[in-house]
C-alpha positions as YAML, in Angstrom:
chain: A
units: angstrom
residues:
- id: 1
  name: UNK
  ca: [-17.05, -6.74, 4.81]
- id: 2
  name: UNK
  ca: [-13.04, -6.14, 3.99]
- id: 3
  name: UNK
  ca: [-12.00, -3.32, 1.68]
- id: 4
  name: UNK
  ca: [-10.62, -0.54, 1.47]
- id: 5
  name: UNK
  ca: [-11.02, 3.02, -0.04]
- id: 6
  name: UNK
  ca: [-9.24, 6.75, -0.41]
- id: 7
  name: UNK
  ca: [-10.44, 9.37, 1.77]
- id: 8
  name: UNK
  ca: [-10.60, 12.99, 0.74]
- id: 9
  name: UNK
  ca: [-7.06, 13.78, 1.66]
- id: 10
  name: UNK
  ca: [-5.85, 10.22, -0.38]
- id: 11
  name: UNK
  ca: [-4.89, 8.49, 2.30]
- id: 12
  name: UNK
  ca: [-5.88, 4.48, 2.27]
- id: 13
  name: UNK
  ca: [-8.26, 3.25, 4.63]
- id: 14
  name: UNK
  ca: [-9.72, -0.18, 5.97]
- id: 15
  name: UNK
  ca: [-13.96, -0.19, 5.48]
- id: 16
  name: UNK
  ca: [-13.83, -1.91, 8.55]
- id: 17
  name: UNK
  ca: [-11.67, 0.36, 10.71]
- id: 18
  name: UNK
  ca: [-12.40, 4.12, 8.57]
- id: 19
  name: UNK
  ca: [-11.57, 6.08, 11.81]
- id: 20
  name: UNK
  ca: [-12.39, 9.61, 12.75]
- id: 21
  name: UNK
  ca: [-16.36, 8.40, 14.33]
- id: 22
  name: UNK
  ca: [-17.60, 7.37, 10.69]
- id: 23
  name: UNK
  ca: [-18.82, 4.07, 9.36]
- id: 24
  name: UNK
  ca: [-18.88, 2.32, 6.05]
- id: 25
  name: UNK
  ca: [-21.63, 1.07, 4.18]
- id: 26
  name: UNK
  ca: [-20.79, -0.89, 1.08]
- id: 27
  name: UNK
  ca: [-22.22, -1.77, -1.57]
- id: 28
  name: UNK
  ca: [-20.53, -4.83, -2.80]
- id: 29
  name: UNK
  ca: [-22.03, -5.43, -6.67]
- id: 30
  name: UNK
  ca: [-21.18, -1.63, -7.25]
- id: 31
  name: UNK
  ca: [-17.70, -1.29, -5.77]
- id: 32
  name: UNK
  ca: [-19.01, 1.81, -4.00]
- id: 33
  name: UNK
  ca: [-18.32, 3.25, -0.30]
- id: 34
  name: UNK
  ca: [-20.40, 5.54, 1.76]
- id: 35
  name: UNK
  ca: [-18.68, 6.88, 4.73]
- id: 36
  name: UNK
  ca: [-21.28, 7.79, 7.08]
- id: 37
  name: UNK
  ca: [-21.40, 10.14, 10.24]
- id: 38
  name: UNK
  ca: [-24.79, 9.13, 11.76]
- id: 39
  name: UNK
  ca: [-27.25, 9.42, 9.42]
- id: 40
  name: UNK
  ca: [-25.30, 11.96, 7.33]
- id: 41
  name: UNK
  ca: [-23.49, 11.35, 4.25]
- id: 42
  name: UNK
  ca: [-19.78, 12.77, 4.26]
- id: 43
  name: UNK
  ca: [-17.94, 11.11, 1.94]
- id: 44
  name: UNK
  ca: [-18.34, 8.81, -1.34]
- id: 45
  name: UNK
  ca: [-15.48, 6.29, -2.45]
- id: 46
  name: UNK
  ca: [-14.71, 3.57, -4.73]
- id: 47
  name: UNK
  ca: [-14.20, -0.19, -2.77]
- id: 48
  name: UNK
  ca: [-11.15, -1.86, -3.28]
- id: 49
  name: UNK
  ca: [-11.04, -5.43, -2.53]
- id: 50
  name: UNK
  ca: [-7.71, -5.85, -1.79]
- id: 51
  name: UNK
  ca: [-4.42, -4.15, -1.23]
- id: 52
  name: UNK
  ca: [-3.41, -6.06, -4.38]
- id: 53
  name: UNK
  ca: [-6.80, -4.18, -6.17]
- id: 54
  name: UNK
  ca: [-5.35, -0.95, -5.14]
- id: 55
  name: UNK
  ca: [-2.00, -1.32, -6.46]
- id: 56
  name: UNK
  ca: [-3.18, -2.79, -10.09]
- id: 57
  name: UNK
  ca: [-5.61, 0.18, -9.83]
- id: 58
  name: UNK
  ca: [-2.53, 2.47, -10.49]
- id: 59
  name: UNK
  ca: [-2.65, 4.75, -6.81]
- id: 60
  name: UNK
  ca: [0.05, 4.74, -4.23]
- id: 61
  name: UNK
  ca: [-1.07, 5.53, -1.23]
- id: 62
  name: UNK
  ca: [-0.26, 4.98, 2.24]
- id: 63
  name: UNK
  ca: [-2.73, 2.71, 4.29]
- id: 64
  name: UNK
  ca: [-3.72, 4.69, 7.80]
- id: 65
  name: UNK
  ca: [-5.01, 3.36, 10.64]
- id: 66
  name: UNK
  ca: [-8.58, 4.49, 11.81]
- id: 67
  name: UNK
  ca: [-7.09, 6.47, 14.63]
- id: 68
  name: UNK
  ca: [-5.44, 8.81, 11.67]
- id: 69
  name: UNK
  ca: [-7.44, 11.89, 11.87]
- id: 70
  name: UNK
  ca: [-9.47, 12.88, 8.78]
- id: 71
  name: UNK
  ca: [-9.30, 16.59, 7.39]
- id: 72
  name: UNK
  ca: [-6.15, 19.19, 8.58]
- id: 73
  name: UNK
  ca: [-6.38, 22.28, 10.00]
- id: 74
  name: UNK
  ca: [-6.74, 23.97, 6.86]
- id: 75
  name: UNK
  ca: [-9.83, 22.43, 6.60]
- id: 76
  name: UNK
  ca: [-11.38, 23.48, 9.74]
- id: 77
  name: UNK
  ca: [-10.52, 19.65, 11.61]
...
């Protein structure tokens, strides 16, 4: 499955590549995103097919590679 989604700090991702030890589970009909750490739940997103989907969608964001951390200090990460 391609797509992509924001993260929590609204960066772009890939659904194949999210980064940071997490994995995607999609749910295609629904356009939705679960970014999973094990069993856990972290974060919830909406799928975008395409980079073209993303654009007519209105955001501008930049696309990160997987190896982009997720969180900042402030956070805690």
């Amino acid at each position: 499955m391609s797509g992509f989604f924001i993260d929590w700090d609204g960066n772009l991702r890939s659904v194949e590549d999210p980064g940071g030890g997490y994995v995607c589970e999609v749910d295609l009909p629904a356009r939705y995103v679960a970014v999973m750490k094990g069993p856990v739940l972290a974060h919830e997103a909406t799928l975008y097919k395409t980079l073209e989907a993303v654009q007519k969608a209105g955001i501008k964001a930049a696309l990160v590679p997987g190896s982009h951390p997720w969180g900042c200090k402030r956070d805690g990460f």
